[in-house]
C-alpha positions in Angstrom: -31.1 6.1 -4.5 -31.8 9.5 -3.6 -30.7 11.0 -0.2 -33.7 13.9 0.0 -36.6 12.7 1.9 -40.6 12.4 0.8 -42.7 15.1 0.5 -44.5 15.8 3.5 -47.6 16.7 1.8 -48.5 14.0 -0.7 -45.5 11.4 0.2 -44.1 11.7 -3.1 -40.1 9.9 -3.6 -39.4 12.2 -6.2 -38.8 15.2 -4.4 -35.7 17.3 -5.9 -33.0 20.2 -4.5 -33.5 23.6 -6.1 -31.0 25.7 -4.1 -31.6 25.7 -0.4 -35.2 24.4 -1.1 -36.1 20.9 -2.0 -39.2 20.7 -4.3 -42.5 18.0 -4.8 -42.9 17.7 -8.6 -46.2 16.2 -7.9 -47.7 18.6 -5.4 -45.8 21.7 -5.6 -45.0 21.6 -2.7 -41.2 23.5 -1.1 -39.9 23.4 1.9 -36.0 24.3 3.5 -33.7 22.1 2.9 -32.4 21.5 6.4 -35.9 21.1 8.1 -37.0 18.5 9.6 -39.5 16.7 6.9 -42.0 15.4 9.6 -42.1 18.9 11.2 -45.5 20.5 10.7 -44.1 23.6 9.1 -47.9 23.8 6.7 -49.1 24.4 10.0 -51.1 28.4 9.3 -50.8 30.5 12.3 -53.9 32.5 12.3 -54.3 36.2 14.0 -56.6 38.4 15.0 -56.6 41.9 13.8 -54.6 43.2 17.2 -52.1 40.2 16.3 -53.2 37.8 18.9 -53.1 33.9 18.3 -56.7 32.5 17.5 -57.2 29.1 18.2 -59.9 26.5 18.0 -63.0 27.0 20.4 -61.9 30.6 21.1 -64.6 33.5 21.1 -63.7 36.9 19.2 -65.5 40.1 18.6 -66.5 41.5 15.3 -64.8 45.2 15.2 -66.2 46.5 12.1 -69.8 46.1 10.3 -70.1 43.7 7.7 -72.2 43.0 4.7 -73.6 39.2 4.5 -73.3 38.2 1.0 -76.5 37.4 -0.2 -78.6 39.1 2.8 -79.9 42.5 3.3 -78.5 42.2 6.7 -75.3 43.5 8.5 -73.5 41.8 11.2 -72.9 44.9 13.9 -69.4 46.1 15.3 -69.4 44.7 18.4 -71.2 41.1 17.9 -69.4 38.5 20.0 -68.8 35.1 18.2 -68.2 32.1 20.4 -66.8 28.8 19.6 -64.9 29.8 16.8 -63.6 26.9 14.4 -59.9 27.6 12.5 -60.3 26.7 8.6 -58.1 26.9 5.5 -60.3 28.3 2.7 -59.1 30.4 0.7 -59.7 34.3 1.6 -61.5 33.1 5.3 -60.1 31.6 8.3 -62.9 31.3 10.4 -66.0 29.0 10.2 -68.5 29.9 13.1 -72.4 30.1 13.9 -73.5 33.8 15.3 -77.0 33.7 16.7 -79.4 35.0 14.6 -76.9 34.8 11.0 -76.4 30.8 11.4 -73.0 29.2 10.0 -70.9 31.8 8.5 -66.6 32.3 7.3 -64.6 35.0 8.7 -61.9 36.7 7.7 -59.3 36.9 10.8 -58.7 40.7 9.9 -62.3 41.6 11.1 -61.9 40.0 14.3 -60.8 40.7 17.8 -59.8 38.2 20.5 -62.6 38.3 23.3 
């Protein structure tokens, strides 16, 4: 019976050492060997371009004009976006509704903390 605990991802048993990292087969998942396997260290930490913290519910500023995909329209430095929502997908972090635009993703790196 092995001594390395599941994966904290999918719960997998089969979980392996590969150096200082122990490794899901199933999910791909790696993680440090001496960590704590029910800490949440998938957790993203998401920043705004000056480096501050973004969280749910917060309101940012746009800092640079940007192109809608699939609109003749540009969203204008300067438009404040409140209510923000943090997401994982892919290239953008943010998932908000701007007035005017309706529900739209963000990339953090265009965005200022308000």
């Amino acid at each position: 019976m092995s001594s390395l605990p599941d994966c904290p991802k999918c719960g997998s048993k089969y979980a392996y050492e590969d150096g200082n990292m122990i490794v899901c087969p199933e999910c791909a998942h790696e993680w440090p060997a001496g960590a704590d396997a029910s800490s949440d260290a998938d957790v993203k930490v998401v920043k705004d371009s000056n480096g501050n913290v973004l969280s749910d519910g917060d309101s940012v500023t746009i800092i640079k004009d940007l192109k809608v995909k699939g609109s003749s329209s540009v969203l204008k430095i300067g438009t404040k976006v409140k209510n923000i929502r943090l997401i994982d997908d892919g290239d953008h972090d943010i998932d908000c509704k701007i007035d005017g635009f309706g529900a739209m993703k963000l990339k953090s790196e265009f965005v200022k903390k308000a």
